[in-house]
CHARMM-style PDB file with segment names, atoms N, HN, CA, C and O in Angstrom:
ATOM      1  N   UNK     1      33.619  -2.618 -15.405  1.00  0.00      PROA
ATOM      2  CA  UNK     1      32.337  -2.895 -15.972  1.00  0.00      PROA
ATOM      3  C   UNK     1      31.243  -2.376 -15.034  1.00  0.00      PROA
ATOM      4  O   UNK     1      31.126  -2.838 -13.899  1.00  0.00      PROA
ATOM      5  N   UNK     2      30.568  -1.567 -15.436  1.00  0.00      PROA
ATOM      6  HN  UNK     2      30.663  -1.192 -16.359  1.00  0.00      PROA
ATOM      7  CA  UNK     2      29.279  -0.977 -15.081  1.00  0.00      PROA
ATOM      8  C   UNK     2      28.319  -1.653 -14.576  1.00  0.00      PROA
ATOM      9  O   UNK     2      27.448  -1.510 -15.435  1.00  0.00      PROA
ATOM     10  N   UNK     3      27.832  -2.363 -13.682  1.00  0.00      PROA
ATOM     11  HN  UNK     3      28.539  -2.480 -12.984  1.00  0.00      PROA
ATOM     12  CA  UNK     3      26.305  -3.057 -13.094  1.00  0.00      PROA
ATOM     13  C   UNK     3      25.326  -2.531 -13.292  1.00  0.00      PROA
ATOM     14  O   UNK     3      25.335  -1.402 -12.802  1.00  0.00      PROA
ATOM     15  N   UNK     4      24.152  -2.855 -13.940  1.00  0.00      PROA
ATOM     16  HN  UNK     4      24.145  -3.772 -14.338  1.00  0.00      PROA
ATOM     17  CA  UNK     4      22.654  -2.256 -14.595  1.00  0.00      PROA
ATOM     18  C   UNK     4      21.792  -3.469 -13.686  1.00  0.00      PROA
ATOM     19  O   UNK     4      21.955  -4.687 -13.617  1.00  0.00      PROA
ATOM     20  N   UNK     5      20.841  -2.572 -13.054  1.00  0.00      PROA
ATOM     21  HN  UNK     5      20.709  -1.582 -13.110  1.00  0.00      PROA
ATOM     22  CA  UNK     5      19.732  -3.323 -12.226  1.00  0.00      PROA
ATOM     23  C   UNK     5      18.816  -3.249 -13.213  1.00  0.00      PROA
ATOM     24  O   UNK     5      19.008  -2.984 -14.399  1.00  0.00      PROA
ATOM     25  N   UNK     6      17.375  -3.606 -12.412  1.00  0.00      PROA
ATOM     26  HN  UNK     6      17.219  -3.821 -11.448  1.00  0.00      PROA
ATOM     27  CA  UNK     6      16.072  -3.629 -13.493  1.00  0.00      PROA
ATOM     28  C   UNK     6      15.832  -2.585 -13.521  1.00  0.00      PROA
ATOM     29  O   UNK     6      15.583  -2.136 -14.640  1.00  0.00      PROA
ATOM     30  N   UNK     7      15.791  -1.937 -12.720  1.00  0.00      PROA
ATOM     31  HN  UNK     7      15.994  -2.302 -11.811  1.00  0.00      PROA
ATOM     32  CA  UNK     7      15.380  -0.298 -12.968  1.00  0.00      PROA
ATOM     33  C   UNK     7      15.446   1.033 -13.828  1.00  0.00      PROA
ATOM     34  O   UNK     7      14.637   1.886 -14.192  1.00  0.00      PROA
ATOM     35  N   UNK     8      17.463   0.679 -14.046  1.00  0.00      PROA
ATOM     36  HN  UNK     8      18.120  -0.015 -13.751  1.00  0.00      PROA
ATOM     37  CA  UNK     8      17.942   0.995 -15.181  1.00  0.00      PROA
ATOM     38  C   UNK     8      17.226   0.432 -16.638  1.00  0.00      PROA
ATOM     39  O   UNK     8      17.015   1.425 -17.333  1.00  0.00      PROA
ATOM     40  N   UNK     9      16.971  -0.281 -17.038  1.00  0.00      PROA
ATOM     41  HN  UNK     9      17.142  -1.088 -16.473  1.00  0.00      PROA
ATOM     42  CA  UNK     9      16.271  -0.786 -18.053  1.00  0.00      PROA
ATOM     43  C   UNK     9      15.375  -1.667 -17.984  1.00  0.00      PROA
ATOM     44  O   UNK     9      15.747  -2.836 -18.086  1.00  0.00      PROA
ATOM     45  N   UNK    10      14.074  -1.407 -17.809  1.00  0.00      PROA
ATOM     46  HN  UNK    10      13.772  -0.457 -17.725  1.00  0.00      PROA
ATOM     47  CA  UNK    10      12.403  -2.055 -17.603  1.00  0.00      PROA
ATOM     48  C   UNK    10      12.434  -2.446 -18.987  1.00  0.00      PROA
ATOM     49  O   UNK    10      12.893  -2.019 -20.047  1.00  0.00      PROA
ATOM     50  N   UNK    11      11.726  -3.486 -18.541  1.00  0.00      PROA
ATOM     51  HN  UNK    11      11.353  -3.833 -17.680  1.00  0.00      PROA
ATOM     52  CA  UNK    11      11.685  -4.592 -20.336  1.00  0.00      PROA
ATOM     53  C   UNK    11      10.432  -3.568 -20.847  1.00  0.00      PROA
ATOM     54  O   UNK    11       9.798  -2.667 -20.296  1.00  0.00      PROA
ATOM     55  N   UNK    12      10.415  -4.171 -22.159  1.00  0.00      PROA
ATOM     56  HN  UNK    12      10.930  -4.903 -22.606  1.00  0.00      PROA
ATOM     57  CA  UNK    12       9.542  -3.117 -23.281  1.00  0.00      PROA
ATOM     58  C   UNK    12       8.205  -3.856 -22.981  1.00  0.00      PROA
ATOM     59  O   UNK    12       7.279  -3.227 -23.493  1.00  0.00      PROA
ATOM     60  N   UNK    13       7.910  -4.635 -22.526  1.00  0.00      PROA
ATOM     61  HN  UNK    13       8.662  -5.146 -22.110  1.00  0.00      PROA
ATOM     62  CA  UNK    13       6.337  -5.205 -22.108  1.00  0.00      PROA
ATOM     63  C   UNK    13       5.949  -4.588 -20.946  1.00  0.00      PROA
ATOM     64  O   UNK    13       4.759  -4.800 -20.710  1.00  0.00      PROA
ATOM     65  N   UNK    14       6.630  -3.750 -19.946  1.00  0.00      PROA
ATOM     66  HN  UNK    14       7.596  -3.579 -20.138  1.00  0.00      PROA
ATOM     67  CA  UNK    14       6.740  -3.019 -19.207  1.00  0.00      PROA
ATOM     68  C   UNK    14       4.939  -2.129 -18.911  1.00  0.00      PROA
ATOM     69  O   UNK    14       4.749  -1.127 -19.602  1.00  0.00      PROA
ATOM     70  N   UNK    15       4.335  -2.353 -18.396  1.00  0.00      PROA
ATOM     71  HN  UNK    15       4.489  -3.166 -17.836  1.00  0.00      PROA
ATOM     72  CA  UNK    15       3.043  -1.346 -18.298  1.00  0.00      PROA
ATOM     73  C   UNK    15       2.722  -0.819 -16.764  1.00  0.00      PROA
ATOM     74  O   UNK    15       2.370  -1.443 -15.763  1.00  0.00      PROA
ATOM     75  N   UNK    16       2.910   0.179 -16.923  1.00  0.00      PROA
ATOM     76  HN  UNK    16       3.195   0.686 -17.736  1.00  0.00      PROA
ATOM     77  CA  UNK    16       2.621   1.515 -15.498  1.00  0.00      PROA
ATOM     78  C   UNK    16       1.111   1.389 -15.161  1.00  0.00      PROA
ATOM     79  O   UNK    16       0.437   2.059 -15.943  1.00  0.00      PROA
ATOM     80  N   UNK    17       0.296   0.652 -14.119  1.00  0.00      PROA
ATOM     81  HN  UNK    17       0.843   0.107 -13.483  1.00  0.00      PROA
ATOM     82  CA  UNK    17      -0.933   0.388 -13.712  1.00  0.00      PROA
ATOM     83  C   UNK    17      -1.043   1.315 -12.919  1.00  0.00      PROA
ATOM     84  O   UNK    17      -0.403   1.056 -11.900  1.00  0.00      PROA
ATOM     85  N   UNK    18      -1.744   2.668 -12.857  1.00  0.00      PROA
ATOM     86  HN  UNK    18      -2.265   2.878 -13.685  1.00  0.00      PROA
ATOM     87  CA  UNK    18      -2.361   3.092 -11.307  1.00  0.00      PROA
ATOM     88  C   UNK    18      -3.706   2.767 -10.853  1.00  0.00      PROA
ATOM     89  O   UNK    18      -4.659   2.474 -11.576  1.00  0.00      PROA
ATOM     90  N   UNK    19      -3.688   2.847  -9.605  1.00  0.00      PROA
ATOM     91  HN  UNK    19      -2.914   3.085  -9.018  1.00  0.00      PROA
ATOM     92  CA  UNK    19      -4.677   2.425  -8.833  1.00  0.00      PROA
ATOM     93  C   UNK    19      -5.692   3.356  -9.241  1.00  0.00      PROA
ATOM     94  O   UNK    19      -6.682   2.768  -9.678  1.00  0.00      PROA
ATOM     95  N   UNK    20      -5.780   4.534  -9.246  1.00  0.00      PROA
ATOM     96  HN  UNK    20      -4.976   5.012  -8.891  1.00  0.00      PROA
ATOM     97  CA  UNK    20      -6.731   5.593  -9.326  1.00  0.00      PROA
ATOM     98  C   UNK    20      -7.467   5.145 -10.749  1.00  0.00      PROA
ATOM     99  O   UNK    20      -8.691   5.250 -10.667  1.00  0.00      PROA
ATOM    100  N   UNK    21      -6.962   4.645 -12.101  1.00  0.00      PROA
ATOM    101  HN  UNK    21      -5.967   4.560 -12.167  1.00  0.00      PROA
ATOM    102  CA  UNK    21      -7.532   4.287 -12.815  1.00  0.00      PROA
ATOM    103  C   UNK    21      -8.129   3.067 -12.959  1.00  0.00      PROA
ATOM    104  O   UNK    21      -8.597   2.732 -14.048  1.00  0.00      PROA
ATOM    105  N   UNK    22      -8.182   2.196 -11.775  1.00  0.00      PROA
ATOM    106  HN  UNK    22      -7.802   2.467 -10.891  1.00  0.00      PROA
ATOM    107  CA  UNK    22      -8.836   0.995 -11.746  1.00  0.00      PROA
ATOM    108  C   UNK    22     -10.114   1.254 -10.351  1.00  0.00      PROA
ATOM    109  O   UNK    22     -11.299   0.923 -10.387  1.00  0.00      PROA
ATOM    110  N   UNK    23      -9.611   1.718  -9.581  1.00  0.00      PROA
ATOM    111  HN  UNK    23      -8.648   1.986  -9.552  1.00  0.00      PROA
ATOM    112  CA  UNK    23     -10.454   2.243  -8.104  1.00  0.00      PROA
ATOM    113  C   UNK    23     -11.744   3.684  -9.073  1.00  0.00      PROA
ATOM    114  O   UNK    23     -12.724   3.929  -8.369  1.00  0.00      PROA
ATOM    115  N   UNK    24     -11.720   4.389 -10.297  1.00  0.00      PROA
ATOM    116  HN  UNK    24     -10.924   4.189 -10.868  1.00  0.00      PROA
ATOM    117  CA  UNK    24     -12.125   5.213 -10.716  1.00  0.00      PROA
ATOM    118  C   UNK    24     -13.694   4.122 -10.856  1.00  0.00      PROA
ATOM    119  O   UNK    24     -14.622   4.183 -10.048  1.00  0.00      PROA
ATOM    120  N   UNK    25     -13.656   3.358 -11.848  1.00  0.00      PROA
ATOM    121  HN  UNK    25     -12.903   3.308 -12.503  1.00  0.00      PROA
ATOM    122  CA  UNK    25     -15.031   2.298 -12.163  1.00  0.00      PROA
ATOM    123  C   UNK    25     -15.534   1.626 -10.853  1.00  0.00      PROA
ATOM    124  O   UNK    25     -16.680   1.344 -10.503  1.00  0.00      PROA
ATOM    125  N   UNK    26     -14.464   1.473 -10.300  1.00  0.00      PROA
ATOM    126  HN  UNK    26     -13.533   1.703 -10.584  1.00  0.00      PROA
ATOM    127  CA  UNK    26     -15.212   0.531  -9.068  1.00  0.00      PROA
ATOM    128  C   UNK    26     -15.830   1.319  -8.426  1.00  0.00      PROA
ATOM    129  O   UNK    26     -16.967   0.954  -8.129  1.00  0.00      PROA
ATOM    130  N   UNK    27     -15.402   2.642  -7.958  1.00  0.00      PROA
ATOM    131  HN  UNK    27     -14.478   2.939  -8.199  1.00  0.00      PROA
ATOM    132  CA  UNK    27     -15.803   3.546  -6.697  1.00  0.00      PROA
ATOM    133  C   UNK    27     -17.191   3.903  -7.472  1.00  0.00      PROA
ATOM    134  O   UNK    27     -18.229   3.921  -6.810  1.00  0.00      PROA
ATOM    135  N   UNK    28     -17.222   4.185  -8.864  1.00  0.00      PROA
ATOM    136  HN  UNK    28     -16.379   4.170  -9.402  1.00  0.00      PROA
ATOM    137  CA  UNK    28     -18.459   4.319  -9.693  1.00  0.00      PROA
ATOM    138  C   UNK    28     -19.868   3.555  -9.348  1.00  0.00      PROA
ATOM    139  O   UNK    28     -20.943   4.015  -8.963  1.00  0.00      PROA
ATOM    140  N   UNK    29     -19.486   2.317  -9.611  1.00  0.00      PROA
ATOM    141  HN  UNK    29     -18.613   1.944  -9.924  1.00  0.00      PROA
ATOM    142  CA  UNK    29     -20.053   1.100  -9.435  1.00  0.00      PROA
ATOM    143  C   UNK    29     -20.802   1.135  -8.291  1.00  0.00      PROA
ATOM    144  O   UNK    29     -22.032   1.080  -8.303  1.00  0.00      PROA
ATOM    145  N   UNK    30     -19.932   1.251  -6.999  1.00  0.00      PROA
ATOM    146  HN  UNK    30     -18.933   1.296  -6.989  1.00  0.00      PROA
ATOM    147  CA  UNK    30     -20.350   1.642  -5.675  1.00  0.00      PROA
ATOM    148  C   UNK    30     -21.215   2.564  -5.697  1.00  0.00      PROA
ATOM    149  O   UNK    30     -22.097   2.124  -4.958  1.00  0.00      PROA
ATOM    150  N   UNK    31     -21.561   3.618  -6.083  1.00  0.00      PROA
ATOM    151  HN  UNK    31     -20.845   3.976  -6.683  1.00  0.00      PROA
ATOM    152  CA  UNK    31     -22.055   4.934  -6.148  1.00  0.00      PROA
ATOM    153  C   UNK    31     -23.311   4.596  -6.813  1.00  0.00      PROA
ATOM    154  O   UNK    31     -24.467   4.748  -6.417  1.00  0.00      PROA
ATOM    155  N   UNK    32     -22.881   4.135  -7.843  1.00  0.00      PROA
ATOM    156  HN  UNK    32     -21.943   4.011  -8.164  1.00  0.00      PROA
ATOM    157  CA  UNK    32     -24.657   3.492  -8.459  1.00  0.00      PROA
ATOM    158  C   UNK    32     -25.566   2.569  -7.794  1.00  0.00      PROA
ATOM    159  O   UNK    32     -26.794   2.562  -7.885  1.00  0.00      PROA
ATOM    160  N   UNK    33     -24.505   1.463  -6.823  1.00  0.00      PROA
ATOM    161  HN  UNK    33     -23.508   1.470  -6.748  1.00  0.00      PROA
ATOM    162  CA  UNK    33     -25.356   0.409  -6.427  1.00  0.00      PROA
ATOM    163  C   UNK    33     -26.149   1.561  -5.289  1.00  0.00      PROA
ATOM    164  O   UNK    33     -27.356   1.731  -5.118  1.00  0.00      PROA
ATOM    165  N   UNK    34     -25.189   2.126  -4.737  1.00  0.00      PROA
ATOM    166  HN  UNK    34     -24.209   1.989  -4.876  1.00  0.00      PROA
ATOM    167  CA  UNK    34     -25.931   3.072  -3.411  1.00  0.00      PROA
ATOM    168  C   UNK    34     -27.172   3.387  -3.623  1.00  0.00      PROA
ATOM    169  O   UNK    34     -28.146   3.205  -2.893  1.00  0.00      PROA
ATOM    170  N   UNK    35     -27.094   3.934  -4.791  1.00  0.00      PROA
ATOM    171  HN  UNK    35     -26.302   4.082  -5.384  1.00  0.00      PROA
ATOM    172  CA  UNK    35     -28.371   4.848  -5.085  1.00  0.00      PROA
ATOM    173  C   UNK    35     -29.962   4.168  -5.135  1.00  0.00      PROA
ATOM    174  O   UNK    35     -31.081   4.591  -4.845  1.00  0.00      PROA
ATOM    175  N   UNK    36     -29.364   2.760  -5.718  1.00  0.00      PROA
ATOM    176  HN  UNK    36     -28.456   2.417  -5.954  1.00  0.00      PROA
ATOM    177  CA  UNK    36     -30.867   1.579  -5.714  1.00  0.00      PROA
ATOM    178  C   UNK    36     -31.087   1.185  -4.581  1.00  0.00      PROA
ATOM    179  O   UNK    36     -32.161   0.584  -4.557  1.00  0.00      PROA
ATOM    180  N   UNK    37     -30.379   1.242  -3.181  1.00  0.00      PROA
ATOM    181  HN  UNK    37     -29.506   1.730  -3.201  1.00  0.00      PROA
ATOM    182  CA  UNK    37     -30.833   0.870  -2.169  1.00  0.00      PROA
ATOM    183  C   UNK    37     -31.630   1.754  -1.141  1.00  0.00      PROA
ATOM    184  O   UNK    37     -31.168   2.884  -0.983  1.00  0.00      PROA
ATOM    185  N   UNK    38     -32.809   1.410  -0.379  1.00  0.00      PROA
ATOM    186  HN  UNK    38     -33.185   0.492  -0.507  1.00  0.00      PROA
ATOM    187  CA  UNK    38     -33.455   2.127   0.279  1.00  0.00      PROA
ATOM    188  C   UNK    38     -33.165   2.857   1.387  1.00  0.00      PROA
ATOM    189  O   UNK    38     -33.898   3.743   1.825  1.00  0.00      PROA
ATOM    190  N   UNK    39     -31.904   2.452   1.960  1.00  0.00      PROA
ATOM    191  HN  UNK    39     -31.308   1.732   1.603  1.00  0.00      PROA
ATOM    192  CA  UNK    39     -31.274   3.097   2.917  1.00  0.00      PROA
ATOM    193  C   UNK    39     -29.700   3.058   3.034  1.00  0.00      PROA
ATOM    194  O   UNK    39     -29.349   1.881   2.962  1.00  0.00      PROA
ATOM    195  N   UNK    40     -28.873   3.707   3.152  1.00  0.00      PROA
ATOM    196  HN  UNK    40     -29.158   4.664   3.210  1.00  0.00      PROA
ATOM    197  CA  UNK    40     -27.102   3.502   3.071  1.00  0.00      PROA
ATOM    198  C   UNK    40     -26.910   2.439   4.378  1.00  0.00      PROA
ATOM    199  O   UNK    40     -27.277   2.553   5.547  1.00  0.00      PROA
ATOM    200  N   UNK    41     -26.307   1.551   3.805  1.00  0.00      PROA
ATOM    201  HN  UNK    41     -26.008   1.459   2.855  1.00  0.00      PROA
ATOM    202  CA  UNK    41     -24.965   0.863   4.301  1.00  0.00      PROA
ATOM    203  C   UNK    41     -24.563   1.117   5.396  1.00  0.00      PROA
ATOM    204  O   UNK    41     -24.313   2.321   5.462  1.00  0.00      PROA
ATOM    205  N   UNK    42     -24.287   0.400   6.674  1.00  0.00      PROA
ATOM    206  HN  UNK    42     -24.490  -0.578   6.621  1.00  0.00      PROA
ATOM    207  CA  UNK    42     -23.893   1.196   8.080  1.00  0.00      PROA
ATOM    208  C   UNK    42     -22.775   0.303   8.303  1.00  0.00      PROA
ATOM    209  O   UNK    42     -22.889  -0.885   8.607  1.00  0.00      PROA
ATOM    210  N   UNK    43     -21.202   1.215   8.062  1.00  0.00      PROA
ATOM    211  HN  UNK    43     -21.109   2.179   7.815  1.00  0.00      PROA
ATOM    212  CA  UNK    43     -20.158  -0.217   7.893  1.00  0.00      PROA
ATOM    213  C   UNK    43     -19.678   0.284   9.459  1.00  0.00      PROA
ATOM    214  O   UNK    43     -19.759   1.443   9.867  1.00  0.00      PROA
ATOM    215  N   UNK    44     -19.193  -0.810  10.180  1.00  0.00      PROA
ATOM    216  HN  UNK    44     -19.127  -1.751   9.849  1.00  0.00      PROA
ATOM    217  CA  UNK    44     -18.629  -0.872  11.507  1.00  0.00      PROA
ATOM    218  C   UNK    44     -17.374  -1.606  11.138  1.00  0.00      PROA
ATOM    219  O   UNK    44     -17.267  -2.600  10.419  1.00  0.00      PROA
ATOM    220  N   UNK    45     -16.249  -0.788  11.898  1.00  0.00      PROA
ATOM    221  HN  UNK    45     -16.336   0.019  12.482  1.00  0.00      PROA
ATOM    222  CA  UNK    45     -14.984  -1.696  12.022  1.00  0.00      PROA
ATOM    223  C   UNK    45     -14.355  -1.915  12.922  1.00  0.00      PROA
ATOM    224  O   UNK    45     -14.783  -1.193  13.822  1.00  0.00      PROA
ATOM    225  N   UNK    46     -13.177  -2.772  13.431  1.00  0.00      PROA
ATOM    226  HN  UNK    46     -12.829  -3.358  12.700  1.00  0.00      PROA
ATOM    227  CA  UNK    46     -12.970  -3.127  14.642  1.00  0.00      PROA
ATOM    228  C   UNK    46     -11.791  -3.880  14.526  1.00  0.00      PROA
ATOM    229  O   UNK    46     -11.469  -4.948  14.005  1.00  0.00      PROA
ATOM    230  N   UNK    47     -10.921  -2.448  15.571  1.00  0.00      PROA
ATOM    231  HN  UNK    47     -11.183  -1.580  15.994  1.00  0.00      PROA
ATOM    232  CA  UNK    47      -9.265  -2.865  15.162  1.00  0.00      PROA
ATOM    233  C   UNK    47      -8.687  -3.739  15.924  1.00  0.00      PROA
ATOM    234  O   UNK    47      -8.603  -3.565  17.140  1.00  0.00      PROA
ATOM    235  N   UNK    48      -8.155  -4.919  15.240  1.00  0.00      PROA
ATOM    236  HN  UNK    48      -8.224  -5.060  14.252  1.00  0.00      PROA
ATOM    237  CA  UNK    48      -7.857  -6.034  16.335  1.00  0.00      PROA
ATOM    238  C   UNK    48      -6.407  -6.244  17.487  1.00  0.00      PROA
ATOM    239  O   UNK    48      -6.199  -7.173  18.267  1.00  0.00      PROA
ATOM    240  N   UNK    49      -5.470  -4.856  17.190  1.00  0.00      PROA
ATOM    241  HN  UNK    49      -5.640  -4.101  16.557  1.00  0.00      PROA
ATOM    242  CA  UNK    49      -4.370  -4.649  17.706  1.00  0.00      PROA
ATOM    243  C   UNK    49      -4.198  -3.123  17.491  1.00  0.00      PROA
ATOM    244  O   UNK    49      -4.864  -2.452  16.702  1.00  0.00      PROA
ATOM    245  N   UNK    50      -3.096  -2.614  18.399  1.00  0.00      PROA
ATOM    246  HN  UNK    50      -2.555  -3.159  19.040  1.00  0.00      PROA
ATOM    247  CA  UNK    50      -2.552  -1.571  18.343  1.00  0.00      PROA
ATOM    248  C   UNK    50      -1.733  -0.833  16.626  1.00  0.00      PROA
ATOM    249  O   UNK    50      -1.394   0.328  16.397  1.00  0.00      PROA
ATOM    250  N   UNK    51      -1.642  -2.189  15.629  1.00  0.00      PROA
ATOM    251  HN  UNK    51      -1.917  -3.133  15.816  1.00  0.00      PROA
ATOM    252  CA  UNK    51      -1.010  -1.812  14.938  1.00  0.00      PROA
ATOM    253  C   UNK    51      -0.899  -0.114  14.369  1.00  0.00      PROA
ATOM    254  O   UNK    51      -2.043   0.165  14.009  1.00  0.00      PROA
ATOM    255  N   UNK    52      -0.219   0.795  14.208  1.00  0.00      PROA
ATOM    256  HN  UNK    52       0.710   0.568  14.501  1.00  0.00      PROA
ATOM    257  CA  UNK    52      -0.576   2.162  13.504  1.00  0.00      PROA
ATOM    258  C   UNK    52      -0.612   1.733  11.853  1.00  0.00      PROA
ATOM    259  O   UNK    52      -1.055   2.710  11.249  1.00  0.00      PROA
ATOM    260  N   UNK    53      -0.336   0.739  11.005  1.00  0.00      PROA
ATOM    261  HN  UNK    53       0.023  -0.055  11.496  1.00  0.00      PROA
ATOM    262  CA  UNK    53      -0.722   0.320   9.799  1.00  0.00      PROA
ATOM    263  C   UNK    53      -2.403   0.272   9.913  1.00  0.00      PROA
ATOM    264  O   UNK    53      -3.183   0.931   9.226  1.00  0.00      PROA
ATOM    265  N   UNK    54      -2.659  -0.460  10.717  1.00  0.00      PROA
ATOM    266  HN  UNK    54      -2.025  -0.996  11.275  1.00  0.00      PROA
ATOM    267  CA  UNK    54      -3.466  -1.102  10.854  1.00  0.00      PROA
ATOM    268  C   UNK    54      -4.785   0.156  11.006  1.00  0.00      PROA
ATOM    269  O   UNK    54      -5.833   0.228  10.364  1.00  0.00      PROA
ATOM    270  N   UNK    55      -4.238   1.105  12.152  1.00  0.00      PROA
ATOM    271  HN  UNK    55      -3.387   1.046  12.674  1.00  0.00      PROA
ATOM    272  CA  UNK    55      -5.550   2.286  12.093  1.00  0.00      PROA
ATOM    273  C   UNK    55      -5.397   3.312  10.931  1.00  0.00      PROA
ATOM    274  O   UNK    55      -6.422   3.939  10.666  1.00  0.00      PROA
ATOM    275  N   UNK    56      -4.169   3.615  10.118  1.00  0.00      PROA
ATOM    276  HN  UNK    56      -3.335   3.106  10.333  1.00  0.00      PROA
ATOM    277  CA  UNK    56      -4.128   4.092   9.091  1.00  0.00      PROA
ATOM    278  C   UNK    56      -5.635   3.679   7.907  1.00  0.00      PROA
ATOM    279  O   UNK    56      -6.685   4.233   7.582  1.00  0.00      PROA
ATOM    280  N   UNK    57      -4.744   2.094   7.521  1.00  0.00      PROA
ATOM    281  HN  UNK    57      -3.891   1.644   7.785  1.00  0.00      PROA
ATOM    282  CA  UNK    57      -5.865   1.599   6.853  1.00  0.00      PROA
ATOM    283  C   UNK    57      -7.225   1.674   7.138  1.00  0.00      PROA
ATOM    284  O   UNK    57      -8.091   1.650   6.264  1.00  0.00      PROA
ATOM    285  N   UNK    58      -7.511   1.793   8.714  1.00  0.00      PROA
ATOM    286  HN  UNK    58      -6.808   1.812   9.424  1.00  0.00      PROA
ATOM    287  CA  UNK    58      -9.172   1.932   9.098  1.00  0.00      PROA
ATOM    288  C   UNK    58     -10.020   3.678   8.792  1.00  0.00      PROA
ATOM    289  O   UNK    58     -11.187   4.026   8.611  1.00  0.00      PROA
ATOM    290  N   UNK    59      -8.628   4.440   8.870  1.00  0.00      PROA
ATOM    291  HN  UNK    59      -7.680   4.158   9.017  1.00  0.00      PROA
ATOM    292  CA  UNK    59      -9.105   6.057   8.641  1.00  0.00      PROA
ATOM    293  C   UNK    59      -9.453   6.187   7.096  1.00  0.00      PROA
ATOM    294  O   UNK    59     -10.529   6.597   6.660  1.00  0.00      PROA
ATOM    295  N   UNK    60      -8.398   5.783   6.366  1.00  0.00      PROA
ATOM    296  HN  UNK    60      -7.524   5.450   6.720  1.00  0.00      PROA
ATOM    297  CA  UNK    60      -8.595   5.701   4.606  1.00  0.00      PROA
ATOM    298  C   UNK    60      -9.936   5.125   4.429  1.00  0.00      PROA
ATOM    299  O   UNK    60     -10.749   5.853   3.858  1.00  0.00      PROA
ATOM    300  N   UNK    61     -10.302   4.030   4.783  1.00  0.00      PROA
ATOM    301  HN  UNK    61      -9.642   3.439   5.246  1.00  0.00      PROA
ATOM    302  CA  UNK    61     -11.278   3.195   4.617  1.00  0.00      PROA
ATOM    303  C   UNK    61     -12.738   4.042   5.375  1.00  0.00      PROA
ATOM    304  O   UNK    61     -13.772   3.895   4.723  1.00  0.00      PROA
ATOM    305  N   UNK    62     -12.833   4.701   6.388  1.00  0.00      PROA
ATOM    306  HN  UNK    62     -11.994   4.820   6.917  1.00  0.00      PROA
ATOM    307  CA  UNK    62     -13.854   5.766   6.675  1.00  0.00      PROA
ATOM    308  C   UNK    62     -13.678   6.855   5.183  1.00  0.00      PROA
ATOM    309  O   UNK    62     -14.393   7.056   4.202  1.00  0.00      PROA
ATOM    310  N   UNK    63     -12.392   7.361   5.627  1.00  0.00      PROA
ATOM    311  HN  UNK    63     -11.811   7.198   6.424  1.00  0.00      PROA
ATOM    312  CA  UNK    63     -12.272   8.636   4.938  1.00  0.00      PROA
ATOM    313  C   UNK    63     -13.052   8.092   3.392  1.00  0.00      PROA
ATOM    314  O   UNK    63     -14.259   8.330   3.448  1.00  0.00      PROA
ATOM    315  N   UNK    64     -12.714   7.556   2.314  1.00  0.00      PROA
ATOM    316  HN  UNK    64     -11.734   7.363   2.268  1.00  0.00      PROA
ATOM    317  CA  UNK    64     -13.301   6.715   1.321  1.00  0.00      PROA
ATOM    318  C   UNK    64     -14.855   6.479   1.073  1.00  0.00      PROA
ATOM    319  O   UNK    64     -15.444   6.488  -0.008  1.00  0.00      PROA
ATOM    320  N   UNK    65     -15.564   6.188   2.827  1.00  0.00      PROA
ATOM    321  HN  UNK    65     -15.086   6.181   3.705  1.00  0.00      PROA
ATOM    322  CA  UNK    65     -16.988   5.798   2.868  1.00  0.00      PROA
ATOM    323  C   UNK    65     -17.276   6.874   2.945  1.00  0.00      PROA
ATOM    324  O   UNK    65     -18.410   6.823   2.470  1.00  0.00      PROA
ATOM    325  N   UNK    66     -17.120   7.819   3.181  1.00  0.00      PROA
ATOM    326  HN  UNK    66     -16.199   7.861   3.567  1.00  0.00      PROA
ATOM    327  CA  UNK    66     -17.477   9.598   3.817  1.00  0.00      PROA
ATOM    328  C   UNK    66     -17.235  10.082   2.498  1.00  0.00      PROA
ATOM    329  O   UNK    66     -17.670  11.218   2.310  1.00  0.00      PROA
ATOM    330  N   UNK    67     -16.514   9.399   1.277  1.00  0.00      PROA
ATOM    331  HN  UNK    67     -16.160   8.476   1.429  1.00  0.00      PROA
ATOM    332  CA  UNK    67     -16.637  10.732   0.138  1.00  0.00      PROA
ATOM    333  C   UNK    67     -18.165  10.416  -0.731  1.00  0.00      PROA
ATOM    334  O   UNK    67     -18.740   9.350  -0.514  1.00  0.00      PROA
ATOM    335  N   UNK    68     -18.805  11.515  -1.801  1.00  0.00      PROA
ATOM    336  HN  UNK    68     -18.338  12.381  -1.977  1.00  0.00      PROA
ATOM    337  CA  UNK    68     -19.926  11.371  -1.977  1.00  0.00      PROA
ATOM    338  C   UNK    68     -19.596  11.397  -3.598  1.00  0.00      PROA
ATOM    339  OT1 UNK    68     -20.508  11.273  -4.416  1.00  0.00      PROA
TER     340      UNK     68
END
């Protein structure tokens, strides 16, 4: 007898979410509020350990503020 994981067969209520289509309105959102304010946002961050997760997430999170 053959063993079938979930993977093999995803239930039919099953829905594929990407991020890019939920981060698309928000990053929007962001972009509009920018524009009503009189001067940009000056974000500072500050890594509390050596983690390399940890400075990953801090480069994405520049890289992200740096797009226009």
């Amino acid at each position: 007898m053959a063993s079938t994981t979930p993977s093999d067969h995803p239930p039919a209520s099953c829905k594929v979410v990407l991020a890019i289509n939920i981060a698309k309105n928000l990053v929007q959102e962001v972009k509009e509020g920018l524009e009503k304010l009189p001067t940009p946002p000056h974000l500072v961050g500050f890594l509390a350990n050596t983690d390399p997760a940890a400075r990953m997430y801090a480069e994405w999170t520049e890289k992200t503020c740096k797009e226009k």
